[in-house]
C-alpha positions in Angstrom: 40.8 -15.9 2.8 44.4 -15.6 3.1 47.0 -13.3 0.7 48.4 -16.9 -1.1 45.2 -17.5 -1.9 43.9 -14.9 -3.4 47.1 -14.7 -5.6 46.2 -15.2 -9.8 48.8 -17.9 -10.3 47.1 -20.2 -8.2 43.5 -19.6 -8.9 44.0 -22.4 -11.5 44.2 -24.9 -8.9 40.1 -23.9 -7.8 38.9 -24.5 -11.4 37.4 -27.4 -12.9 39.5 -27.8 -15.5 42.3 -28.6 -13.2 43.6 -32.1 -13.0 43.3 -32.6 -9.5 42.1 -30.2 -7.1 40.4 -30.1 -3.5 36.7 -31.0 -2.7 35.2 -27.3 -1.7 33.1 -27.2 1.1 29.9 -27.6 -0.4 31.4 -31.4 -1.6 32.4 -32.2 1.7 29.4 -31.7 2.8 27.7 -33.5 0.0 29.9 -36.8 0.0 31.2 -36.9 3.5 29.2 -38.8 6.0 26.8 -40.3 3.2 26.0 -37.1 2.7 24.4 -36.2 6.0 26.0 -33.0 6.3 24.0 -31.3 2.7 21.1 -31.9 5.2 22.5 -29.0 6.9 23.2 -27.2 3.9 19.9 -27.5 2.9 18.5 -26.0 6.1 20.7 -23.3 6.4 19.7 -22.2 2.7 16.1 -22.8 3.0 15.7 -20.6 5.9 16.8 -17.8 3.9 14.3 -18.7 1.1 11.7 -21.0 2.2 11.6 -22.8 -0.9 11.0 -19.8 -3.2 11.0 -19.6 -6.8 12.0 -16.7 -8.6 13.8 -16.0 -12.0 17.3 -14.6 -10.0 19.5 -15.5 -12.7 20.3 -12.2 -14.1 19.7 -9.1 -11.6 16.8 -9.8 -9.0 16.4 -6.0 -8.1 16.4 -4.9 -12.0 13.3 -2.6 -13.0 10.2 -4.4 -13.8 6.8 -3.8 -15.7 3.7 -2.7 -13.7 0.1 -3.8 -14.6 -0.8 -1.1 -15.2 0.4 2.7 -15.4 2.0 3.7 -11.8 1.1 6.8 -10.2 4.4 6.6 -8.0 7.4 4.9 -8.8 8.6 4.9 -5.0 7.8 4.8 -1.6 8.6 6.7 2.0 6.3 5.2 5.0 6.5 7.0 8.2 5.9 4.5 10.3 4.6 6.2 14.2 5.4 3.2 16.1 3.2 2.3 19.0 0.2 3.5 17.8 -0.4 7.2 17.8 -4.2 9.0 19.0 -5.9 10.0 16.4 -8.5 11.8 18.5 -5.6 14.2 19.3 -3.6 14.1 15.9 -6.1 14.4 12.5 -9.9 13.4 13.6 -11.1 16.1 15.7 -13.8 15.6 17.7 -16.0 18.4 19.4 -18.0 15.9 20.9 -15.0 14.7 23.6 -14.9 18.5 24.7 -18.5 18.4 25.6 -18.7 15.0 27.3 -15.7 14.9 29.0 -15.3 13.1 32.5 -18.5 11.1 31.3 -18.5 7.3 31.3 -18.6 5.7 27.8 -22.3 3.3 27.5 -21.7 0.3 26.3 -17.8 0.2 26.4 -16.0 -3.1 27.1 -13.1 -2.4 29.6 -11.2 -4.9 27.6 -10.7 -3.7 24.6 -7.8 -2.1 25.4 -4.8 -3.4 27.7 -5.5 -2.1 31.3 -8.9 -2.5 31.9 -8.4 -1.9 35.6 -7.3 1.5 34.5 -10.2 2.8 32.5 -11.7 5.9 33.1 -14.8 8.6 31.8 -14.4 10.0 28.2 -11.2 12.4 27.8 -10.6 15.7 25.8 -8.0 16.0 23.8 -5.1 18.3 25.8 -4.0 20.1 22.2 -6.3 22.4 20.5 -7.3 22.1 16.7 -7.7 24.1 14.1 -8.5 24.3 10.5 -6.2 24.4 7.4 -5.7 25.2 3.7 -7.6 25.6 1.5 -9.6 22.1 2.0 -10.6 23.1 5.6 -8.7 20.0 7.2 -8.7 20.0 11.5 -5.2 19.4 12.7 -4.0 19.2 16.4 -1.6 22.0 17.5 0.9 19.1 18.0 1.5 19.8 14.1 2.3 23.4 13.0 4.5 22.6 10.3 2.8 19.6 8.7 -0.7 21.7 8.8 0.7 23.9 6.4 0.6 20.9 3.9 -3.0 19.3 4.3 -4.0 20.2 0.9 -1.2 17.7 -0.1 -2.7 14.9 2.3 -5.4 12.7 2.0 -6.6 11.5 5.9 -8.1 7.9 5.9 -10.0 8.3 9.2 -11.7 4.9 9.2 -9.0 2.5 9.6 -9.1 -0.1 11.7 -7.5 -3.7 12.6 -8.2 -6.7 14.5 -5.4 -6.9 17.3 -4.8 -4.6 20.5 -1.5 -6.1 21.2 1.8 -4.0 19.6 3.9 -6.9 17.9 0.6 -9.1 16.0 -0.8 -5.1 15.3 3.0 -4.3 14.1 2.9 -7.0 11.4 -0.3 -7.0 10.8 0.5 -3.2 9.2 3.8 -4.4 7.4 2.9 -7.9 6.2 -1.4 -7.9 6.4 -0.8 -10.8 8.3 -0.5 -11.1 12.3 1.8 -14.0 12.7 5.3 -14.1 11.2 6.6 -15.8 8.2 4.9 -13.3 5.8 6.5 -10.5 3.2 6.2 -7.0 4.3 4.8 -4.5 1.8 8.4 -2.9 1.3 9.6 -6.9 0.0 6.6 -7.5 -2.1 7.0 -4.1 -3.7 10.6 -4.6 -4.5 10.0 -8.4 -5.8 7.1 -7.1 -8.3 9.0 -3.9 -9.3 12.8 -4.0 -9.3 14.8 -1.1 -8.4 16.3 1.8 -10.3 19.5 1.7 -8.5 21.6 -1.3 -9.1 24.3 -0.3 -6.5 21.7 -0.2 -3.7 19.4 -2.2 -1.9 15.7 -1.9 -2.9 14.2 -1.4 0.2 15.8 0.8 2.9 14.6 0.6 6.8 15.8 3.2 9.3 14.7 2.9 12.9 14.8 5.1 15.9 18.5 6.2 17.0 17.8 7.8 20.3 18.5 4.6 22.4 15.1 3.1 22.1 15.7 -0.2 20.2 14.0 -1.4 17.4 9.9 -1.6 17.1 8.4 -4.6 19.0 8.4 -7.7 16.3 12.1 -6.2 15.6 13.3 -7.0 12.3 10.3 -9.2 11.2 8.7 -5.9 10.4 10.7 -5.5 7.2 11.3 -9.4 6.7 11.0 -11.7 3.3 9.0 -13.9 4.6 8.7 -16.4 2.4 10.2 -14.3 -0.9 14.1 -14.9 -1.9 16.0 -12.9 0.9 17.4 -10.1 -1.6 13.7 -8.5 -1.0 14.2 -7.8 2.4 14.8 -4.5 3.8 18.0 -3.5 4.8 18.4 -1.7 8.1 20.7 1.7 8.3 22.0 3.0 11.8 21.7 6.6 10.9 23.6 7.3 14.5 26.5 4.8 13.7 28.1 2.7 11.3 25.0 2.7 8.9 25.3 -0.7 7.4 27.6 -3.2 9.5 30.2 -5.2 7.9 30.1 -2.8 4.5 33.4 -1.1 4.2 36.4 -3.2 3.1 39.3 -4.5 5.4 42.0 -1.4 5.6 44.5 -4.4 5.4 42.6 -5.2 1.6 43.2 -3.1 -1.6 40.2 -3.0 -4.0 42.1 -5.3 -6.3 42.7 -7.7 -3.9 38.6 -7.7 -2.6 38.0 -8.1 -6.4 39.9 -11.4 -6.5 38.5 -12.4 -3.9 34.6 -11.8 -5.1 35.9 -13.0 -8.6 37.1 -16.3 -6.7 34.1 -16.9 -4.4 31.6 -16.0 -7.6 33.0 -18.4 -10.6 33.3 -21.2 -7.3 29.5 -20.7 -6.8 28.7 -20.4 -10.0 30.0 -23.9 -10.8 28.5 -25.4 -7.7 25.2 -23.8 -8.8 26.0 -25.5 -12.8 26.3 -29.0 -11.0 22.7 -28.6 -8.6 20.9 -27.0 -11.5 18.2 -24.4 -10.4 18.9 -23.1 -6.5 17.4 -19.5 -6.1 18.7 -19.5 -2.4 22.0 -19.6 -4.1 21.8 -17.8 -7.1 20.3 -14.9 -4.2 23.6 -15.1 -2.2 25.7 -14.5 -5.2 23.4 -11.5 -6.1 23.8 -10.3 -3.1 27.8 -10.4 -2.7 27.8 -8.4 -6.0 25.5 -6.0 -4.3 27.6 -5.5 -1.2 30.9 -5.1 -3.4 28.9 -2.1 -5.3 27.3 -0.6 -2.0 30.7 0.2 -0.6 31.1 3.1 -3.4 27.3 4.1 -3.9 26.1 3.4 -0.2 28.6 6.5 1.3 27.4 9.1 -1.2 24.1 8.8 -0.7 24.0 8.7 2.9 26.9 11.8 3.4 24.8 14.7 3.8 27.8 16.9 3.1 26.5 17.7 -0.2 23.5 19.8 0.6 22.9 22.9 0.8 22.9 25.3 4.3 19.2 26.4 3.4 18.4 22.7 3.1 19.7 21.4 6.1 17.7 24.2 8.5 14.7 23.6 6.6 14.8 19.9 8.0 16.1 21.0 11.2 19.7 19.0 10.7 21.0 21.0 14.1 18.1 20.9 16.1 18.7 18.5 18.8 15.2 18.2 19.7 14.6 16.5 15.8 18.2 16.6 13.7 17.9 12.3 14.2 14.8 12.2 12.4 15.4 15.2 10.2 18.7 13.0 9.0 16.8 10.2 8.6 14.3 12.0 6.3 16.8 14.0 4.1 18.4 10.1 3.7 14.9 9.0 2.5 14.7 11.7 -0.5 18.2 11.0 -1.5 17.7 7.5 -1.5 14.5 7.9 -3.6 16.4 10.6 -5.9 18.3 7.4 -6.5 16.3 5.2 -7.4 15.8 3.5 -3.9 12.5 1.6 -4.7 11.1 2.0 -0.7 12.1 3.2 2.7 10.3 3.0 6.1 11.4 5.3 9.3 10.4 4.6 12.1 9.8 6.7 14.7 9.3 5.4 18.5 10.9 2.0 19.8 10.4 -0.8 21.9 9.1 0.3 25.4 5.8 2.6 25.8 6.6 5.4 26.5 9.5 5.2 24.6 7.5 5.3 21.2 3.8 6.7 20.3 2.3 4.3 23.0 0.6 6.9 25.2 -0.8 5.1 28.4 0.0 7.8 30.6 0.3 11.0 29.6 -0.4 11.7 26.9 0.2 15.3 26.4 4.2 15.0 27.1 4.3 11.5 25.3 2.6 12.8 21.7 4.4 16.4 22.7 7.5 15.3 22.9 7.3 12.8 19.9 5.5 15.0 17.5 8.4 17.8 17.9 11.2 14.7 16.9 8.7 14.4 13.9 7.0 17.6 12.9 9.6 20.0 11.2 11.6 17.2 9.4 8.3 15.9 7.8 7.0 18.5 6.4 10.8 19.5 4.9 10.6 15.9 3.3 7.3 17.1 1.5 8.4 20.6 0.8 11.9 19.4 -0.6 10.0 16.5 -2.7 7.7 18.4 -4.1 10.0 21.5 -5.6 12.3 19.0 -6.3 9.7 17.8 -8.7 9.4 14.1 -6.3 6.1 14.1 -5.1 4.6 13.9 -7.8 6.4 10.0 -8.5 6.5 9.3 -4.6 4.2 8.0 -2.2 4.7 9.6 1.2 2.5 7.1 4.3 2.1 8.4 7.7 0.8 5.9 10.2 0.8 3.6 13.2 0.0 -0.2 14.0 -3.8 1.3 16.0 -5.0 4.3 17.5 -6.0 5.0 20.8 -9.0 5.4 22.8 -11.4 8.1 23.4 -11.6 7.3 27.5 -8.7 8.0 29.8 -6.3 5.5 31.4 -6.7 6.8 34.5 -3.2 7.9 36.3 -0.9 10.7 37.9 -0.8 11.9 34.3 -3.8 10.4 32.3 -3.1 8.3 29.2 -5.0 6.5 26.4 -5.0 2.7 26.0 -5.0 0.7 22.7 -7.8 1.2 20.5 -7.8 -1.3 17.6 -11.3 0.0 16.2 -9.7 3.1 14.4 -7.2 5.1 13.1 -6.3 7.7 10.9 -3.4 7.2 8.1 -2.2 9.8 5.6 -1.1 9.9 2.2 0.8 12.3 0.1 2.1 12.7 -3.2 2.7 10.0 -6.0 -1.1 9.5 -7.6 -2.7 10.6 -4.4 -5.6 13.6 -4.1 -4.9 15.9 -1.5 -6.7 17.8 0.4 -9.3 14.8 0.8 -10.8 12.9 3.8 -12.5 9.4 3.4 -14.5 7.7 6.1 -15.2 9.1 9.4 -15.2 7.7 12.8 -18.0 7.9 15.8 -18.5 10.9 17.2 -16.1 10.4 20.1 -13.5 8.6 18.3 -14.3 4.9 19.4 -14.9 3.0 15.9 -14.7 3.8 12.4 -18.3 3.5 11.4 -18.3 5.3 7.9 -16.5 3.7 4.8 -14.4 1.1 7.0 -10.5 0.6 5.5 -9.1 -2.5 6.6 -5.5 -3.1 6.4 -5.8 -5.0 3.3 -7.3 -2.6 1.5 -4.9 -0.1 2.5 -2.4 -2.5 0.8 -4.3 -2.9 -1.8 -4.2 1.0 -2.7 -0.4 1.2 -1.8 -0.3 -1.4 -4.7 -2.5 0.4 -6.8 -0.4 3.4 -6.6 2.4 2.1 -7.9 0.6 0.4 -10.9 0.1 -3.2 -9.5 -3.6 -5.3 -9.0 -3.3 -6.4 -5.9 -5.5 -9.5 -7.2 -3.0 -10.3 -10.2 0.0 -10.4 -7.7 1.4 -13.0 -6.4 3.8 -15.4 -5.0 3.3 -19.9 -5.3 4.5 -20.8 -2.0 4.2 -24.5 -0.5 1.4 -25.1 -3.6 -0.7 -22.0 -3.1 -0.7 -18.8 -4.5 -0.2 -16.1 -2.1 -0.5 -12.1 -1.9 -0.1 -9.2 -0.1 -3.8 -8.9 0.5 -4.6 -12.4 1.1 -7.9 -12.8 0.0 -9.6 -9.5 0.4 -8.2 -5.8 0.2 -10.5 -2.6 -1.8 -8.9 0.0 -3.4 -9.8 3.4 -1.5 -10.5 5.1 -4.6 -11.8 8.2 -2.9 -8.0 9.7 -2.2 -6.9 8.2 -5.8 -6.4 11.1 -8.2 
């Protein structure tokens, strides 16, 4: 928009009240052509939408009503992309040690990726040992975050029904393993709201050490179907953290207010004429949105603020895990906030450039669990005498686990195992220093207490003071939720 136009003496000639005055784009479109070209209107709006109905007229992201009493008013999900071994993370198993080398009876060479490549039974390369006061076996891959196990809870019997990283991927985010669907973060932030006005709901952070986003990409934290406002919104913690935010250095603030004052009252009277459009009522929200982000967004990302003590006790200079460490000091401001939920992940696209150990195993969980280990358990040290944890839910978790046999190679690895895998919770309503279900005695299936992804949805939801039953969204004349048509509440970790 150029400097005329933004000029008050002429904003007159946009208004209504005018006696004559241009058609704006939208009526082009809408009376030019017979009005072939709203078709393309209409298309470009429904994709960001799908159709959804919401009440957006006031402030989509405003704070909400639970069902019931939350236990945690926010979320932070470590997400260890590529599917991390829990044979040589949290589920110890003796049993490897003594059969190692030994063929597996009964094991189908495809149920991982390589079945060319599959060799005897494997023992873990890290030694375990017990902590805390609850007794709870960690791998030596985790020195720091063993001295926090009483604040866990382990879920050991998970388990899902793909082997293959992107279906797996969404499966996890969305409980579905095609796209289209919310992620938890967007159905969170639709049901609840946000505390922060002046920033997004939903934060997403992804690996900045070159290695792209997780496989899936950005469908991982998509609407789906939801108004677009509830999607997450991506920060480059190694760049410009959110593209396109700050203001022209050629614009003044009064002159970018003009112009949002300009662009709002001429959607707002196109939206008076079509009657109810959520699609648009969503962009105008979310122009508002970005005009308050450029003040709030820079605060709470500039780490300048804290303390010396602080920043070594996340490991901010260490250049083996300052990237993730600044990613999870970023999570508890954002949640000191009011940031509703953030996901980090750790790992990206490529094997062995994320969790997804096929060879080697010891260097690939090694040198990912020493990006990881320090930062997280300062995030649950710094929550919890900030008085945090108590109100926020802290996930760790992948898409699968990992297999008890090797993947045979120069340096042995561990194919996909979608038959189990452990997931942690800490903090907001959650009893540590628990362990529910249990997996076979070398690793291969969760046999005791099974936890589906849906019902670990279902408890995420439960957490934060919503019935997973009760919620949900009328898309294309059906009632939809997180959880589908299933999902149990893991009551055992709830305290």
């Amino acid at each position: 928009m150029s400097q005329l136009e933004l000029d008050p003496n002429i904003l007159p000639f946009f208004s209504n009240t005018a006696a004559r005055r241009p058609w704006s784009r939208r009526e082009l479109l809408a009376k030019a052509g017979a009005g072939f070209g709203m078709l393309g209107l209409a298309d470009l709006l429904s994709k960001e939408s799908f159709g959804a109905k919401i009440d957006i007229s006031d402030n989509p992201l405003a704070p909400r009503v639970a069902h019931n009493p939350p236990r945690a008013k926010s979320v932070i999900w470590l997400f260890i992309n590529g599917g991390p071994s829990h044979v040589d993370t949290w589920d110890y198993k003796p049993e490897l040690e003594k059969r190692d080398g030994q063929t597996l009876a009964g094991f189908d060479k495809n149920t991982g990726f390589f079945a060319d490549a599959v060799g005897g039974l494997m023992k873990s390369p890290f030694a375990f040992a017990q902590h805390g006061q609850c007794g709870a076996w960690v791998s030596s891959l985790f020195p720091h975050l063993a001295r926090h196990v009483d604040k866990m809870a382990f879920i050991k019997s998970c388990w899902t029904d793909s082997n293959n990283h992107s279906p797996a991927l969404l499966k996890m985010n969305t409980g579905m393993a095609r796209v289209g669907f919310p992620c938890v973060g967007s159905w969170v932030t639709y049901g609840l709201g946000s505390e922060n006005r002046d920033l997004p709901g939903f934060v997403v952070m992804y690996d900045t050490k070159g290695r792209g986003l997780p496989k899936g990409y950005a469908q991982n934290w998509s609407a789906g179907f939801l108004p677009g406002v509830f999607q997450g919104t991506g920060i480059d913690t190694a760049g410009t953290p959110i593209e396109n935010l700050a203001r022209r250095m050629s614009m003044s603030d009064v002159q970018q207010r003009l112009q949002f004052d300009l662009a709002a009252r001429l959607n707002s009277e196109h939206l008076t004429r079509v009657g109810d459009d959520p699609a648009l009522a969503a962009r105008i929200k979310s122009f508002e949105l970005a005009y308050r982000m450029q003040m709030a967004a820079p605060e709470a990302l500039n780490l300048g603020s804290e303390t010396a003590e602080t920043a070594s006790l996340y490991g901010l200079d260490d250049p083996t895990c300052g990237h993730f460490a600044k990613q999870c000091l970023i999570a508890r401001r954002l949640v000191e906030r009011g940031v509703r939920f953030v996901q980090i992940y750790s790992g990206g696209e490529e094997n062995q450039k994320s969790w997804d150990g096929h060879s080697d195993i010891q260097g690939n969980h090694s040198g990912f669990a020493l990006e990881t280990d320090r930062p997280i358990a300062a995030l649950l040290e710094d929550l919890a005498r900030r008085g945090l944890l108590d109100e926020t839910l802290v996930i760790w978790g992948g898409e699968f686990g990992r297999l008890p046999v090797a993947q045979k190679g120069a340096a042995p690895g561990r194919d996909h195992n979608p038959h189990a895998f452990t997931v942690w919770m800490a903090g907001g309503g959650v009893k540590g220093g628990t362990s529910h279900g249990a997996t076979d005695d070398v690793g291969f299936k969760s046999v005791e207490n099974r936890v589906s992804i849906n019902d670990l949805h279902a408890t995420i939801l439960h957490l934060l003071g919503m019935d997973h039953k009760q919620f949900t969204f009328n898309f294309n004349g059906r009632d939809f939720r997180l959880t589908d048509v299933s999902g149990v509440v893991v009551d055992d970790i709830v305290s």
